[in-house]
N, C-alpha and C positions, 0 to 999 in steps of 0.2 A: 120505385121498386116495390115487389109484394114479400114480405117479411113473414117468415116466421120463426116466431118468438116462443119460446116453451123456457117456464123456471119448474123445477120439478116438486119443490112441495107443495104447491098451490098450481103445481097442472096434474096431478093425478097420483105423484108419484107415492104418496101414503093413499089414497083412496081407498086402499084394503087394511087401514087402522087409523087409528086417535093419529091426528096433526098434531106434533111440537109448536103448543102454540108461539116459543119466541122466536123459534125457526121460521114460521110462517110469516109471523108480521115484517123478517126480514125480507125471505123470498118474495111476497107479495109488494112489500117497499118496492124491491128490485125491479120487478116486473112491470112495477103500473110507473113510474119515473122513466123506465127504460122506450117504452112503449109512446110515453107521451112524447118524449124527445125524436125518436122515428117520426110518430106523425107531425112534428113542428117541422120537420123536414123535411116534410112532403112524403113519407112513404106512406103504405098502406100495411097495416098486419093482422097478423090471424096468430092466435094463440089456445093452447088448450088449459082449461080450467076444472076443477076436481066440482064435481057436480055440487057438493055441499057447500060453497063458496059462491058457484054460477047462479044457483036457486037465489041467491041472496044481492043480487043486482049491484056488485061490488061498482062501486068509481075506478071505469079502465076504459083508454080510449082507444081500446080492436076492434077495428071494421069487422072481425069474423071471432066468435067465440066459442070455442068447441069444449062442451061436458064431457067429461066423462069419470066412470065410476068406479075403474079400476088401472090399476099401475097399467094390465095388460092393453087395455082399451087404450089407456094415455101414451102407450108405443106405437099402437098398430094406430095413432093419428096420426104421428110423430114420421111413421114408416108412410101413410099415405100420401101427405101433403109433400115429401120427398120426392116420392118418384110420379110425382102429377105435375102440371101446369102452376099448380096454384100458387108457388112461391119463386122466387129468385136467386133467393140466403136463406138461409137460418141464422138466430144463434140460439144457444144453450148456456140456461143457467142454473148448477148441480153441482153437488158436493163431489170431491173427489174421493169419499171415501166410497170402500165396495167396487171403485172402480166406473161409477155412474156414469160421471161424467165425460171421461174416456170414452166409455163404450157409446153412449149416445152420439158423440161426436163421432166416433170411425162409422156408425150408421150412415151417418147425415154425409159425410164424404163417400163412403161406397156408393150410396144411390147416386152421385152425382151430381150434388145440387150444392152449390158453392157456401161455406162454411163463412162465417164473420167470428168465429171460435179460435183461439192457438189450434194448432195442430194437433189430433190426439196420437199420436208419438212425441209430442214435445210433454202433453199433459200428464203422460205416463212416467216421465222422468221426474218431473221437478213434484209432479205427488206423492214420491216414497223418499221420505225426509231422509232415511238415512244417503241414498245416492245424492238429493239436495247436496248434505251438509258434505259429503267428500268434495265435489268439483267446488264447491264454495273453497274450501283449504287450497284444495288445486289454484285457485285464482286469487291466493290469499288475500278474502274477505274477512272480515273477524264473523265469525261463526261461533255460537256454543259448543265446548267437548262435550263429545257424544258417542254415547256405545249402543251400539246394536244389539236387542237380546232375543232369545225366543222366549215369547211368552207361557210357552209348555214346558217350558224347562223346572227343576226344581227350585225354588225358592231359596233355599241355601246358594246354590249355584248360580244363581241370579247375581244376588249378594256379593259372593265370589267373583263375578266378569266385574262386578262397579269399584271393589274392593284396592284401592290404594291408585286408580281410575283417575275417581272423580270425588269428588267430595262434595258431603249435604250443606243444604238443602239442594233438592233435583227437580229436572220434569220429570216422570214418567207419560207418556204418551203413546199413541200407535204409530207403527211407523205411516200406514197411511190413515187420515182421518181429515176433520173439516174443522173450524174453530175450535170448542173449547171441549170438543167432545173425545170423552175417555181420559182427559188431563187430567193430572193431579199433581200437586207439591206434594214432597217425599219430605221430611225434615230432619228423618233416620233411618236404620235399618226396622226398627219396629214398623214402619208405615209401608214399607214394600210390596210387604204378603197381598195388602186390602189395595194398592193401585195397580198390581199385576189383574189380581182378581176384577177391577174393573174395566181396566180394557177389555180382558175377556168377556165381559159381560155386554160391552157397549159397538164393541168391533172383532167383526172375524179375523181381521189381519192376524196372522200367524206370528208376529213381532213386532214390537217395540225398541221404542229409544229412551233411554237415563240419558237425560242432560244438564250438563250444570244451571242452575238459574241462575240467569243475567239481572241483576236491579239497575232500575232505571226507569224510564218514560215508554211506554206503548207505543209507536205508531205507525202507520204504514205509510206507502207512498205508493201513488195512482198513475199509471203509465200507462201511454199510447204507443203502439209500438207496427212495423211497418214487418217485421220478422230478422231484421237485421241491425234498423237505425231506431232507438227508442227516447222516446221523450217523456220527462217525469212531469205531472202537471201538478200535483199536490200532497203537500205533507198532512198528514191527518192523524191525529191523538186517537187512541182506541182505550175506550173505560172498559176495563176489562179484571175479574173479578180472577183469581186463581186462588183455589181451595182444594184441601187436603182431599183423600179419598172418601170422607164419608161426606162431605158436600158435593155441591154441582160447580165446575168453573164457567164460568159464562162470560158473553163478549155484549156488553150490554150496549153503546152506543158510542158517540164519535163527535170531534167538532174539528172539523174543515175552514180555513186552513189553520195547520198551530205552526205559532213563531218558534221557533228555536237557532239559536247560535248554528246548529251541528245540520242545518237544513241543506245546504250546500253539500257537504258530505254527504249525507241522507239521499240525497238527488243520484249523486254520481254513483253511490254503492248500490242502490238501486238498478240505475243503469247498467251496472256493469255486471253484473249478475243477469237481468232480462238478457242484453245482448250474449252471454255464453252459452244461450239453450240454441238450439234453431226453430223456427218453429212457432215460438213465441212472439203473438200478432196480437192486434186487437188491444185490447183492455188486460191491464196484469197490477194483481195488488202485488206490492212484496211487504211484508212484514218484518218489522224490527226492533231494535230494542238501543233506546238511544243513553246509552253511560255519561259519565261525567266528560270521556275522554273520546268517544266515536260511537256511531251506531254500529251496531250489531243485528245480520241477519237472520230471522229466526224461520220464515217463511216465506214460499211463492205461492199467491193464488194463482192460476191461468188462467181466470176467467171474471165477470164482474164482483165483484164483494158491495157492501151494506154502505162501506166510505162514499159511494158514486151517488147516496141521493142529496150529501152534503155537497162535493163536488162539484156536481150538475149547475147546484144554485149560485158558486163564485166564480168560475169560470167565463171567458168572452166565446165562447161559440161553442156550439153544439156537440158535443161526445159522443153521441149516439151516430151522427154521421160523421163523427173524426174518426169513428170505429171502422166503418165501411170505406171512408179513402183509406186508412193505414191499410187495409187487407186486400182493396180491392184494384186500391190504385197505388201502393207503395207510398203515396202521402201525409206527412204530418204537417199538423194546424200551425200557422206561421205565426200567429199571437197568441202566446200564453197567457194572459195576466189575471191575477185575482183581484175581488170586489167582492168585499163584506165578509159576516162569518156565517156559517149554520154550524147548527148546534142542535143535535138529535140523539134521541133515547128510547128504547122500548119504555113502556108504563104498563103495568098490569092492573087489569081493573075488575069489575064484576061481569060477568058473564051479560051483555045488555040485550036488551026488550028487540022485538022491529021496529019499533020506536024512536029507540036510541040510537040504535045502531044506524038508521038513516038519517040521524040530526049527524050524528060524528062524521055522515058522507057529506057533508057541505062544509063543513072544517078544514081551510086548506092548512091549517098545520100538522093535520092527519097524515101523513104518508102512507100507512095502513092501517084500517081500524081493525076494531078490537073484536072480534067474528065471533059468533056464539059457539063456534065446534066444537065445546071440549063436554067433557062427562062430570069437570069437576067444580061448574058453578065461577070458572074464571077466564077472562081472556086478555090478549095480548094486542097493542097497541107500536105503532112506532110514530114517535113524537116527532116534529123537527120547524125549527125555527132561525129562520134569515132575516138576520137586520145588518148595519152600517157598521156597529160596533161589537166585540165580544161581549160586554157586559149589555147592550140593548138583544143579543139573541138569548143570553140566558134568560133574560129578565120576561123576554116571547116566549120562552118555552116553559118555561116557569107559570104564566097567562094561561097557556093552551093546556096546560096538564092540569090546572084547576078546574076548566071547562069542560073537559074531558071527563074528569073524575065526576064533577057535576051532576053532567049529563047519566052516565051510566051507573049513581046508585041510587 
């Protein structure tokens, strides 16, 4: 089949400003793993790439690479290789906040041209947390209490809807948004004022969710899914940082698979959640929060997430084409089984030379190097390392992030 493949930070879709650099090193992870695995199975793809990136002769295996230099240039590719010959599917990989992702996907099915994406009616549902967390109750799942607020509303009044609620420590969050962006732990009412003001600052969404915080373990679980019949292939630990509003929370890396007791439960709650959307095909992270006594839903991605380049490495067959039977042929993969760990992490490092930066492209524990883009003298890396053991991939990545470092000061 002729693919096309679009991630949006690293095809264009900043092109008119400064790239996030740990945004990128993820979308980029995404894209160049996703890509490899289409061509191990025989496809052919064509993808578009943000000139500043494409100048820089990245390690990606696209028969077709298309520059370009702005968000609008990076659509009207997006629109042309749609309604031409040139491809057979797409898929799309985009944040769901703003709406992006959605909207990219209802493109790509208007023109015609058959989707390897969830549905975007189904992606419109499960991306505004607040509707998530009611049908999760509907289906009682254990879900965090959670209240809907406007974030234009007065601060006192805010106070007021949480007020005898919920009780602190909170999330505050947008209702629609992507990882860790516009989060904050709230730990009282004095920290309100400063996490309302940052979602406003970080997302246009007109509201937000106070939610109680769940303690516990991070982690998500990776499904393949036919739009009705869904299959969990992997639990996955998510290192993931959440701080107050005057830091940044961030989702820093992951190791595939983690043992847990509560993995079995993780699976089915998983499951059972994917199959109550319609719609919901392909690749679906769910995120959750594993207590002492059951996991806990906190989110749906509908589309690939960062876990898939750990993934990819313990799994028996192909995901990139288990994507394309689940969507295209209602099939899922008859042998699950896992072999070994990965263990991966962004690394920040100094902004490197052309130099450096082409010695780190013959690194396969690179998944994405560390791109000169930014203004401020640093760049972003995503680390990752598959061995036999837990303690032999840390011990690789731990290797690779000396060399790494090495190389680029």
């Amino acid at each position: 089949m002729k693919l096309l493949i679009y991630e949006h930070v690293s095809g264009g879709g900043f092109a008119d400003k400064s790239i996030p650099l740990g945004i990128l090193s993820e979308g980029f992870g995404m894209l160049r793993t996703l890509i490899s695995d289409f061509k191990a199975a025989g496809h052919s793809v064509t993808t578009v790439l943000d000139s500043r990136l494409a100048v820089l002769n990245p390690p990606i295996e696209a028969d077709c690479i298309m520059p370009v230099s702005s968000s609008r240039e990076a659509e009207a590719a997006i629109q042309k290789i749609s309604e031409s010959a040139d491809a057979d599917a797409a898929y799309i990989i985009a944040p769901e906040s703003n709406q992006v992702l959605q909207s990219l996907v209802a493109s790509i099915e208007q023109a015609g041209l058959p989707s390897l994406n969830c549905r975007a009616s189904a992606i419109g549902k499960v991306s505004d947390k607040a509707v998530l967390n009611e049908r999760l109750k509907k289906l009682r799942l254990s879900t965090p209490e959670t209240i809907l607020v406007n974030s234009l509303d007065d601060v006192a009044e805010i106070k007021r809807a949480i007020s005898g609620k919920l009780e602190f420590p909170l999330i505050f969050k947008p209702v629609y948004g992507v990882g860790c962006g516009g989060l904050s732990v709230v730990r009282n009412e004095n920290q309100v004022a400063s996490a309302v003001d940052k979602i406003i600052r970080e997302s246009p969404s007109k509201y937000l969710i106070a939610q109680e915080l769940i303690r516990g373990i991070a982690v998500s679980v990776s499904l393949i899914s036919t739009g009705s019949e869904a299959l969990p292939i992997s639990l996955n630990k998510q290192n993931v940082s959440l701080m107050t509003s005057e830091s940044i929370s961030t989702y820093n890396g992951g190791l595939v698979p983690f043992n847990s007791l509560l993995k079995r439960e993780a699976f089915a709650t998983a499951e059972a959640t994917v199959r109550s959307f319609r719609g919901l095909r392909g690749y679906i992270g769910v995120d959750l929060v594993l207590t002492e006594k059951e996991p806990v839903v906190i989110e749906v991605n509908p589309r690939l997430t960062t876990s898939y380049v750990g993934m990819r490495k313990v799994v028996s067959f192909n995901p990139a084409q288990a994507m394309i039977n689940a969507v295209l042929k209602r099939e899922l993969p008859a042998n699950n089984q896992s072999v070994g760990y990965a263990f991966f992490s962004k690394v920040e490092t100094p902004k490197p030379t052309t130099e450096a930066l082409q010695e780190t492209y013959g690194m396969d524990a690179i998944v994405s190097p560390p791109f000169p883009v930014s203004c401020n003298g640093t760049a972003s890396a995503l680390v990752l390392s598959y061995r036999a053991t837990l303690k032999e991939a840390m011990s690789g990545f731990n290797e690779a992030k000396k060399r790494l470092l090495n190389i680029t000061y």
